[in-house]
C-alpha positions in Angstrom: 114.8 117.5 76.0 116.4 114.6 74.0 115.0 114.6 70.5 115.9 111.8 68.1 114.6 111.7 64.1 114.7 108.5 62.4 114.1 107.2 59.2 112.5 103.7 58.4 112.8 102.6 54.6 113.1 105.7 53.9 116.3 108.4 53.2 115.6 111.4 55.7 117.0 114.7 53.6 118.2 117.9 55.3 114.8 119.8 55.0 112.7 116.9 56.5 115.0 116.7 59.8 114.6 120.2 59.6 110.8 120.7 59.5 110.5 117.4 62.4 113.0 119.4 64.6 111.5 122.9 64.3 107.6 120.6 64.7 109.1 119.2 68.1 110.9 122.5 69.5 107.0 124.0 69.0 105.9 122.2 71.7 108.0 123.6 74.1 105.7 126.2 74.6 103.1 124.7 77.0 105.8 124.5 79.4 105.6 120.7 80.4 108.3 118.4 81.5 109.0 116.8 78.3 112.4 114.3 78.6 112.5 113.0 75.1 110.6 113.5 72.0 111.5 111.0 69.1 110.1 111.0 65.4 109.7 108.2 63.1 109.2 108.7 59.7 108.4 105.9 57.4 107.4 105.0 53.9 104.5 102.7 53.6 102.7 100.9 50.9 99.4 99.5 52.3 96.7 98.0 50.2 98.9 99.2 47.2 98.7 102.9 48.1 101.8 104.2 49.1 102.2 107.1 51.6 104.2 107.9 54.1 103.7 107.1 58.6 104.5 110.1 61.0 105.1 108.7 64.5 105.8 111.1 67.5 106.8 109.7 70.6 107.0 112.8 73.6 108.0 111.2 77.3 106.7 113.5 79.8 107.8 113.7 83.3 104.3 113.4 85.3 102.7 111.6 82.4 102.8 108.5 80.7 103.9 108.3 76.8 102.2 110.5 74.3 102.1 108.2 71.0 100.8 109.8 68.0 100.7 107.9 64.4 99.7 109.9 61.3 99.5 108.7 57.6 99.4 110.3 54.2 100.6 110.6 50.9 103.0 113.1 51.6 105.6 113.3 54.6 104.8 117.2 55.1 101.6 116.7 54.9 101.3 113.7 57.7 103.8 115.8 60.0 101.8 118.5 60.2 98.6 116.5 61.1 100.2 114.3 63.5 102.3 117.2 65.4 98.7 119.3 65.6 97.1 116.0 67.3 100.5 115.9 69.4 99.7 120.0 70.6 96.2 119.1 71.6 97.2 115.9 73.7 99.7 118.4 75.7 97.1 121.3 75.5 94.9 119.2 77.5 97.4 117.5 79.6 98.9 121.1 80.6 95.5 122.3 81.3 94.3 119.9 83.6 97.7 120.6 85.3 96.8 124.2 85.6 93.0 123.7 86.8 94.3 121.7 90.1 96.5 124.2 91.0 96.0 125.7 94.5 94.7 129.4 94.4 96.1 132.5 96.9 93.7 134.3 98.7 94.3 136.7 95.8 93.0 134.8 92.9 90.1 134.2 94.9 88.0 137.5 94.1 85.5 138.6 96.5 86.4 135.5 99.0 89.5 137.1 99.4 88.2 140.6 100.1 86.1 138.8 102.4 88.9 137.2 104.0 90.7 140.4 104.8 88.2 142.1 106.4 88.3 139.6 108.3 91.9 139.7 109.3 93.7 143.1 110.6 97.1 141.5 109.7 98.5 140.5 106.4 98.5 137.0 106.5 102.1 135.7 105.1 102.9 132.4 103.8 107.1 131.2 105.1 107.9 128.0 104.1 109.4 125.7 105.6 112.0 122.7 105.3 110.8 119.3 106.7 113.1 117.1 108.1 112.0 113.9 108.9 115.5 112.1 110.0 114.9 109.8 112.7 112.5 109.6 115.5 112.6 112.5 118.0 111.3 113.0 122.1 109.3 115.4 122.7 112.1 117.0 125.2 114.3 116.5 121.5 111.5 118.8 119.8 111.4 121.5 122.4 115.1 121.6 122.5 115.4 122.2 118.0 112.2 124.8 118.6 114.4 127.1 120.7 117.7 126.5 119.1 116.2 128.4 116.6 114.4 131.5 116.9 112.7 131.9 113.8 111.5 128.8 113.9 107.7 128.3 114.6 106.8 124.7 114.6 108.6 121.4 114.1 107.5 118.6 112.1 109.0 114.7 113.7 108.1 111.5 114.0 107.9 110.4 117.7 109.6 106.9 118.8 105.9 105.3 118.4 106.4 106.4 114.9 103.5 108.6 114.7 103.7 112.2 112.6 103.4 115.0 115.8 103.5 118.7 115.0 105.1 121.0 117.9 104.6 124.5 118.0 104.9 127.8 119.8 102.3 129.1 121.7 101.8 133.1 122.3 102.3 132.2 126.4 105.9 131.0 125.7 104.7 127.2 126.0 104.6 124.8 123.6 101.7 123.0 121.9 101.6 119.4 120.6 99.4 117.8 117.5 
């Protein structure tokens, strides 16, 4: 994560860079893909009061920019309040990103108990590499499927340019989607 600290009208001392570094390394703890995380701190004088502006600026991978502005007398003070709104945005964003998350047959509960009853076998997920190069015949397809043993099925485009899915059958023929 590239983290820059910058000061506007304002002299940034060693503690301040300090407390903004150690405010944006805490947010490394919800685990989400942040590329650059920038602080500007600024001293303001609006309406005669003076005080000073926190902005954070976090660029996330998956996600747009997260722009939080905070203001108050003193620069502690409005980096505290603005980093805590910062941890809530991501809070949220990184929960959302764990609610649509696809489940195993063992985080299901009782559906999956129900499930293997059903099943005598362990049911085992392999994954597999998809390699969509250039069009294939199907005589192309049969010819990858038994060049490898292990193989099961075989993901192609056809020379139509339609997705087709060949797989072995249990016979020793193959099947076509």
């Amino acid at each position: 994560m590239n983290k820059s600290i910058t000061g506007r009208h304002f002299e940034l001392t060693d503690p301040i860079k300090a407390y903004a570094e150690a405010a944006i390394d805490s947010l490394e703890k919800y685990h989400l893909d942040i590329i650059s995380a920038s602080t500007v701190i600024s001293a303001s004088e609006k309406n005669g009061k003076k005080g000073f502006v926190t902005e954070f600026i976090i660029n996330l991978k998956d996600k747009n920019t997260i722009v939080i502005t905070q203001l108050d007398k003193d620069v502690y003070a409005a980096m505290d309040l603005a980093i805590e709104r910062v941890k809530k945005s991501l809070r949220r964003h990184a929960d959302k990103i764990k609610d649509h998350k696809i489940m195993s047959f063992r985080d299901l509960g009782e559906e999956a108990e129900a499930v293997s009853e059903l099943t005598t076998e362990e049911v085992e997920i392999v994954p597999m590499d998809l390699e969509l190069h250039k069009p294939l015949d199907f005589d192309e397809a049969i010819e990858a499927l038994q060049a490898e043993k292990k193989r099961q099925f075989i993901v192609f485009n056809d020379n139509e340019g339609l997705m087709r899915v060949m797989y072995k059958r249990a016979d020793g023929r193959f099947g076509l989607y």
